[in-house]
Backbone bond lengths (Angstrom), bond angles and torsions (degrees), N, CA, C in turn:
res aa  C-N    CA-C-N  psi(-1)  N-CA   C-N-CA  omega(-1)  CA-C   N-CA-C  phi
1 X - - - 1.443 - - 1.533 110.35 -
2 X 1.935 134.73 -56.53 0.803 122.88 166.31 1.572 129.41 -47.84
3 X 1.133 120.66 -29.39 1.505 133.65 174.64 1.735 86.64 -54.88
4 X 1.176 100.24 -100.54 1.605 122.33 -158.00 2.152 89.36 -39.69
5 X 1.082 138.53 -51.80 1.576 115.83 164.22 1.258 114.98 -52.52
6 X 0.936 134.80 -50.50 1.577 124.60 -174.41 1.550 104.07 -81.31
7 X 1.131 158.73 2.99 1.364 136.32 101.32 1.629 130.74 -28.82
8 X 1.240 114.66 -48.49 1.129 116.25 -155.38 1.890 78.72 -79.19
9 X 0.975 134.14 -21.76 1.664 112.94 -150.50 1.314 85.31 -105.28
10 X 1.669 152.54 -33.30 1.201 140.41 131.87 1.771 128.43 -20.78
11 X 0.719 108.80 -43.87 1.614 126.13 -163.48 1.806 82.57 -76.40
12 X 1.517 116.08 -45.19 1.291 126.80 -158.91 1.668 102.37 -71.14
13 X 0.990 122.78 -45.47 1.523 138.10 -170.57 1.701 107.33 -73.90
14 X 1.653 101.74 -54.14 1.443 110.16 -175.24 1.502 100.19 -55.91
15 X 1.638 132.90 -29.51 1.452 133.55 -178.29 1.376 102.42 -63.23
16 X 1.277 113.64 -35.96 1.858 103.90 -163.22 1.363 68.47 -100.43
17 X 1.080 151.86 164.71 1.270 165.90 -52.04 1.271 135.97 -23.21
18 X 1.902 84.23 -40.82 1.435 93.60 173.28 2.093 125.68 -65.95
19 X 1.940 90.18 -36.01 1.666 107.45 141.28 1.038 118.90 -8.85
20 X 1.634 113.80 -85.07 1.462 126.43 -146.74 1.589 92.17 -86.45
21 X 1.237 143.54 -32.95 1.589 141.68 -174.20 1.714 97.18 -57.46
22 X 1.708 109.35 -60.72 1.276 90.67 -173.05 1.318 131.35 -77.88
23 X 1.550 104.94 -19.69 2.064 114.13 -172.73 1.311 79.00 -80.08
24 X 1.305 129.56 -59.13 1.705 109.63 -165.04 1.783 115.04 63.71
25 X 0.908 117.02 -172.40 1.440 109.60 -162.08 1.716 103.18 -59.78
26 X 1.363 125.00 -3.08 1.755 98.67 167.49 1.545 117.88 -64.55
27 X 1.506 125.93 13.53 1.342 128.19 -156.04 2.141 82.92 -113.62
28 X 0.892 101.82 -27.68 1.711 103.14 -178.99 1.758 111.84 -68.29
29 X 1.391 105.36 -29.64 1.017 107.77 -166.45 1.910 113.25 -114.68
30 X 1.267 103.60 17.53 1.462 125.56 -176.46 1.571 114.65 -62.88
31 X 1.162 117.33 140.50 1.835 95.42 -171.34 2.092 97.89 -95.67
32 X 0.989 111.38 146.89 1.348 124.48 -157.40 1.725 105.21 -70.18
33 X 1.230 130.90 134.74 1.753 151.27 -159.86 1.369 94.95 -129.89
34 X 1.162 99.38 169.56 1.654 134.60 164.94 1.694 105.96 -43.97
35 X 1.229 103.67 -33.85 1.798 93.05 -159.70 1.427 81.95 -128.87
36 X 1.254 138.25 -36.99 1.809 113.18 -172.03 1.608 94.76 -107.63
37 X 1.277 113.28 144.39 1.307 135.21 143.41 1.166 122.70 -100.66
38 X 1.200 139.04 146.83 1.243 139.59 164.08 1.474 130.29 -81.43
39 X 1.555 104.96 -14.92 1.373 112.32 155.80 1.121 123.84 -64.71
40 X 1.469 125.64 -26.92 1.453 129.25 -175.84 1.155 102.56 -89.80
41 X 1.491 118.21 -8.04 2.001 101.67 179.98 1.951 89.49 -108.63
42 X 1.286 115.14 -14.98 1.461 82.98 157.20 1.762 126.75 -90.04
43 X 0.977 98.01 -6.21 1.537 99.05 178.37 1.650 112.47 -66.85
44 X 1.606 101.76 -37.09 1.047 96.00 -172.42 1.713 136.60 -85.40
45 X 1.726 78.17 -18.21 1.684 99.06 163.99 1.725 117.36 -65.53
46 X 1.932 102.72 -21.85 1.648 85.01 -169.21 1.317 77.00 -91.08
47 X 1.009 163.94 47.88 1.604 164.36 -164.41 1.886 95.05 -131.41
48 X 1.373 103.77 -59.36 1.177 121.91 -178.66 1.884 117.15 -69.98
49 X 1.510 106.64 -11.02 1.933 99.48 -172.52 1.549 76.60 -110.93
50 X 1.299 142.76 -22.61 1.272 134.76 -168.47 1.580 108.51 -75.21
51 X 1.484 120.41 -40.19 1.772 124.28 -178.41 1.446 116.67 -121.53
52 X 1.568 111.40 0.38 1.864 123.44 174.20 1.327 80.38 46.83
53 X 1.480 99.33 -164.44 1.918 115.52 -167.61 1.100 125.88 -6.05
54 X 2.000 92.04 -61.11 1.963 96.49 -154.47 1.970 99.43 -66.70
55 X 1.806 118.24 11.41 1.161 104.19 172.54 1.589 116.82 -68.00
56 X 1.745 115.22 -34.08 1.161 114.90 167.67 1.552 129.60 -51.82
57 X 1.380 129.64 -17.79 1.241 126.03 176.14 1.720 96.21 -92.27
58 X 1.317 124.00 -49.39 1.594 123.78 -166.66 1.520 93.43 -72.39
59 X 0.707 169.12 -65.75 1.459 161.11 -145.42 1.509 106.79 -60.96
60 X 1.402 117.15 -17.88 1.556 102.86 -175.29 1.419 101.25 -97.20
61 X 1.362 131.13 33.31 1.097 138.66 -175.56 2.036 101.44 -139.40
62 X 1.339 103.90 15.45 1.386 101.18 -168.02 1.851 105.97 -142.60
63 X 1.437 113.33 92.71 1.206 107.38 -166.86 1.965 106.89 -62.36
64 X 1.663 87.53 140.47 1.753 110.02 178.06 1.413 95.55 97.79
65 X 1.628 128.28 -80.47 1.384 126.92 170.27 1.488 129.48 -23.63
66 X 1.433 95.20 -37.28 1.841 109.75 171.82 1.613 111.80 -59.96
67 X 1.653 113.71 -38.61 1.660 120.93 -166.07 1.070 90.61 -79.66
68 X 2.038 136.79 -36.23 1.481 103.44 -157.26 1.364 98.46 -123.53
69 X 1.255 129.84 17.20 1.347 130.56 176.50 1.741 120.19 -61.04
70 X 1.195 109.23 -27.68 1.639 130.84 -177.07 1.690 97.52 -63.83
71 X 1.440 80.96 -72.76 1.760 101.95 -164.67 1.849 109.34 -43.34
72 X 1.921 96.75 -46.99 1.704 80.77 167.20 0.931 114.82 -57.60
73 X 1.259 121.81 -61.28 1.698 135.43 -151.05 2.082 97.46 -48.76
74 X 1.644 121.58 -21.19 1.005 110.63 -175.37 1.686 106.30 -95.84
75 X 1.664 108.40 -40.37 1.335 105.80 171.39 1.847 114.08 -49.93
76 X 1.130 121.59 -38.81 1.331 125.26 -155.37 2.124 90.11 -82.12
77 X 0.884 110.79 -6.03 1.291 122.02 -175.51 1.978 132.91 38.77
78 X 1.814 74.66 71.45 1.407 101.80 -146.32 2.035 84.03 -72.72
79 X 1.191 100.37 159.64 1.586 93.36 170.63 1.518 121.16 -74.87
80 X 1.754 121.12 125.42 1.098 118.87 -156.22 1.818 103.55 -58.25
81 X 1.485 105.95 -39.14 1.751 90.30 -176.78 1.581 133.29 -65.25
82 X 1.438 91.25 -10.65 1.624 105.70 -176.42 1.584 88.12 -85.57
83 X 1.062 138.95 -61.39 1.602 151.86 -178.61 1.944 98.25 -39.67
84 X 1.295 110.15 -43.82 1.744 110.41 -162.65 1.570 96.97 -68.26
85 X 1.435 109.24 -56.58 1.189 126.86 161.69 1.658 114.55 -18.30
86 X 1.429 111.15 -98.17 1.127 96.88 177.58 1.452 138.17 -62.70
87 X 1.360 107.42 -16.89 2.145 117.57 166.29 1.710 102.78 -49.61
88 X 1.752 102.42 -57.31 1.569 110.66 163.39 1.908 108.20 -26.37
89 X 0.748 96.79 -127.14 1.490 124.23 168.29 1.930 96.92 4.70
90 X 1.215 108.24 -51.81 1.361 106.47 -158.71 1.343 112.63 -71.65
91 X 1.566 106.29 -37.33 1.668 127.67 174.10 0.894 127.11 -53.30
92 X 1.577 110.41 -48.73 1.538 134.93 -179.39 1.580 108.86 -47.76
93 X 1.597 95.84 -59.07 1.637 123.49 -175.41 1.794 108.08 -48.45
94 X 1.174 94.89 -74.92 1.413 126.41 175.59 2.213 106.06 -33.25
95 X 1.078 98.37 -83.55 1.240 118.46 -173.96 1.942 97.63 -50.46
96 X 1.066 110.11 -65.58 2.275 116.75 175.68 1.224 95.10 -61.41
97 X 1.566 151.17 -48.47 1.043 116.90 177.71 1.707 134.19 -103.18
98 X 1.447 115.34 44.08 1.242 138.78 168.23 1.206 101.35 -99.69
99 X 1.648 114.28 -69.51 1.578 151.01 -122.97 2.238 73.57 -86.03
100 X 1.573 116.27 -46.65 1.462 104.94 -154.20 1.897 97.25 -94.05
101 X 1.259 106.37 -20.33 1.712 97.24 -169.49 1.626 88.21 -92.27
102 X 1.459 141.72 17.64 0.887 124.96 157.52 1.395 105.24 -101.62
103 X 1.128 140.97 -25.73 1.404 155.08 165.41 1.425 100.59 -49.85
104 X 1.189 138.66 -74.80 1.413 155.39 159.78 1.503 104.98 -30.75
105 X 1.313 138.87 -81.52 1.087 137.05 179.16 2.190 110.19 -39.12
106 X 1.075 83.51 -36.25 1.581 86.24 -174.18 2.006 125.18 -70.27
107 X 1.824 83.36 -28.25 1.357 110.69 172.79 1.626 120.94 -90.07
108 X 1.071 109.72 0.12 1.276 134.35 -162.86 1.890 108.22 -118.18
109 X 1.232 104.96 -45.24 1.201 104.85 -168.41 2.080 91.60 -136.88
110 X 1.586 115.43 85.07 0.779 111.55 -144.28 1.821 111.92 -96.14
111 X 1.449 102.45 5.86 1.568 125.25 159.62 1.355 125.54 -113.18
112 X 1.307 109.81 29.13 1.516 122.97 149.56 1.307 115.28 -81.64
113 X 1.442 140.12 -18.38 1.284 146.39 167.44 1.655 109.91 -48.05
114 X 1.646 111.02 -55.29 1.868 141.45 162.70 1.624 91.95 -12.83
115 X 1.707 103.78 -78.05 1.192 122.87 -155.90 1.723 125.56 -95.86
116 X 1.557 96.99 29.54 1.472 116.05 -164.86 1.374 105.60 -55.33
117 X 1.249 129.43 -36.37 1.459 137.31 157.22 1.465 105.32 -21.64
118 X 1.590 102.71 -92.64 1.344 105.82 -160.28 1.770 110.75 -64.03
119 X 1.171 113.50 -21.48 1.689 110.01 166.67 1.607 116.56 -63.90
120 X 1.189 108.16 -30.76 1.432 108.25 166.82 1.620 126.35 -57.45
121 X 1.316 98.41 -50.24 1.894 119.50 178.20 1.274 88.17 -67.18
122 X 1.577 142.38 -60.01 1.403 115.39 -156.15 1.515 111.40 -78.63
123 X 1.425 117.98 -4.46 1.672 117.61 175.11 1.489 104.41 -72.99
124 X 1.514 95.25 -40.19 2.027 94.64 -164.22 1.688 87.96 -77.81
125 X 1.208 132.46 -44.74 1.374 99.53 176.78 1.917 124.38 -56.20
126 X 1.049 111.67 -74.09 1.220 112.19 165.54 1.623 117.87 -15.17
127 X 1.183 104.22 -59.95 2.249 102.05 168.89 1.450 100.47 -48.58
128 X 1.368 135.57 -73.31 1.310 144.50 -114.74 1.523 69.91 -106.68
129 X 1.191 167.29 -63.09 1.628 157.76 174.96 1.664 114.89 -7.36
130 X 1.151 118.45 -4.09 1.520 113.98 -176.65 0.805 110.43 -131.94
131 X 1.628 124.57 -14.18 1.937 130.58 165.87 1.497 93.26 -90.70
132 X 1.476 125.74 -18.59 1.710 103.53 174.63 1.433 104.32 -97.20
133 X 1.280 121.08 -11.86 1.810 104.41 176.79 1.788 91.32 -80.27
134 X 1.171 121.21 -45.91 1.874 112.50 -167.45 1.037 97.93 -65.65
135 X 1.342 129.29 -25.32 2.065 113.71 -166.38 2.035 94.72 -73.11
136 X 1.682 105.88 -40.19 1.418 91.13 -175.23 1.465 124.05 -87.55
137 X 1.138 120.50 -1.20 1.136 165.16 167.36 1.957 102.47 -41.41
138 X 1.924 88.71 -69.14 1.198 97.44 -153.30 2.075 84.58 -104.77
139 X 1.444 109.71 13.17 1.389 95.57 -177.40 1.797 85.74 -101.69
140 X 1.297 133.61 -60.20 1.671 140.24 178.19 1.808 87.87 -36.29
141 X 1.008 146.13 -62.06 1.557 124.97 174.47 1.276 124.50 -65.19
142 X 0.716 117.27 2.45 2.318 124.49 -175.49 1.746 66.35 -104.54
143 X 0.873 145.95 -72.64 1.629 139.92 -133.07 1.753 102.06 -81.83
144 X 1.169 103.90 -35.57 1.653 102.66 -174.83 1.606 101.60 -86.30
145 X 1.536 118.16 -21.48 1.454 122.49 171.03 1.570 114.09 -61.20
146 X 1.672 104.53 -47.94 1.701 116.72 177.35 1.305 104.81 -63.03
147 X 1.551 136.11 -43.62 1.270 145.70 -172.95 1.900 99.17 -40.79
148 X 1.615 104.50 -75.81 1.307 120.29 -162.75 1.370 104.20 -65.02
149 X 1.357 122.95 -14.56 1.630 132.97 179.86 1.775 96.74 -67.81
150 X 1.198 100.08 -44.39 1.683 108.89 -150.50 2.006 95.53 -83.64
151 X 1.487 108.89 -36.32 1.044 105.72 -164.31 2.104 97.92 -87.39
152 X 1.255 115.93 5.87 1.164 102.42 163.70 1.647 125.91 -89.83
């Protein structure tokens, strides 16, 4: 099972790369949908000029950064073997240490299975906790920006 996930989450990354190689910068200039923002592919690019490569292994540990980290890493036209390399490495990581501290946690705490429900809701909160602190984040600055707009 870990084999065949850590393929699949390679296979997954090498797709958005391959993405970003061919859209190449028409993906910068995309007008924003349901599923892409363009804030999230610049976030992830300054994510990506801030750690070069090793962003491809840390990003799968960073919800949103994980979806567009590839796609830069292909727009920015990173070299695919240096890129396989670290997708490698990142997948491996990524995929064994989800796939085993949930294994562990389960063996460990062995009536959390009971309440798999509510362990579920507190994971998806916990992910989605860093796109709701940046959305207000970046909404309290649009508002203090309009403020000083209005008071000029």
């Amino acid at each position: 099972m870990l084999l065949t996930l850590s393929i699949a989450a390679v296979a997954g990354d090498a797709t958005g790369y391959l993405i970003g190689k061919k859209a190449g910068q028409t993906l910068y200039s995309r007008p924003d949908s349901l599923f892409f923002k363009r804030a999230h592919l610049m976030k992830a690019k300054a994510f990506y000029d801030k750690y070069g490569g090793k962003t491809i292994v840390l990003a799968r540990f960073v919800p949103i950064i994980r979806t567009f980290a590839p796609t830069v890493a292909g727009a920015a036209e990173m070299p695919y073997r240096k890129f396989a390399t670290y997708n490698i490495v990142g997948g491996i990581s990524w995929i064994f240490s989800m796939t085993l501290l949930g294994y562990f946690l389960g063996k460990a705490f062995p009536e959390i299975t009971k309440r798999i429900e509510a362990v579920i809701v507190v994971v998806v909160f916990v992910s989605l906790l860093p796109a709701v602190i940046e959305y207000l984040r970046e909404r309290a600055a649009l508002k203090k920006e309009q403020a000083q707009v209005i008071k000029q």
